[in-house]
C-alpha positions, 0 to 999 in steps of 0.5 A: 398542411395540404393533403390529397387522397393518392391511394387506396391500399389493400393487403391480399393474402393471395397477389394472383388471385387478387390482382385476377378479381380487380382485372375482372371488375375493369382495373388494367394492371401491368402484365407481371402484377400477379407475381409481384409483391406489389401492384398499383391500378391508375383509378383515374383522377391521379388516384390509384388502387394498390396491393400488398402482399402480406408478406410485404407489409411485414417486410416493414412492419414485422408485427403486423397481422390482419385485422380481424372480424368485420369487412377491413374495407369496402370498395364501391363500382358504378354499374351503368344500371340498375340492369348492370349490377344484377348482371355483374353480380351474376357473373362473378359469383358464376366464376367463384367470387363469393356473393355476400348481398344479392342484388336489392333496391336499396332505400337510398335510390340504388340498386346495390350488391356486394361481393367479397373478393380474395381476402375478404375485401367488400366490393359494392356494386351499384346502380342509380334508380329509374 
């Protein structure tokens, strides 16, 4: 058996306010996402970043529900610096994205944030050290 990773799947509770925040960060889209019950962004590498309504998912899986307690997932952006993550940290909690780590040096070598974007989804920000 051969099997690559392809996509990255993420249910949203709200398609406009998610595909606006994964826009903010860099991901391009296609006009018309923010209405559709469905969307993918190339992520480059043939990997791709899709969402789903909720109501999607249980178009086709009538008992699903959300996970509960926790972060259900976590994506992670690299930030050209250490410089970068403060200032992208910042200009999103100013729009309204929830802040949940302000940024830290983190022991592993990485100046690292965290934002919550719609749903609650984890989005790390980070940056390489010196």
């Amino acid at each position: 058996m051969e099997l690559r990773p392809a996509v990255v799947e993420l249910v949203v509770p709200d398609m406009a306010a998610s595909v606006a925040f994964y826009r903010r960060l860099g991901l391009d889209f296609p006009e018309g996402a923010e209405d559709a019950p469905h969307a993918e962004a190339e992520l480059g590498g043939g990997l791709r970043l899709a969402l789903d309504t909720e109501e999607t998912v249980r178009s086709f899986d009538p008992e699903w529900v959300p996970p509960t307690g926790g972060h259900r997932c976590a994506l992670a952006f690299a930030c050209p610096s250490p410089a970068a993550v403060d200032a992208a940290y910042a200009e999103l909690t100013a729009a309204g994205v929830q802040g949940h780590l302000a940024p830290w040096d983190a022991p592993w070598g990485q100046r690292y944030a965290v934002v919550l974007g719609p749903g609650g989804a984890s989005v790390d920000l980070f940056a390489p050290l010196g």
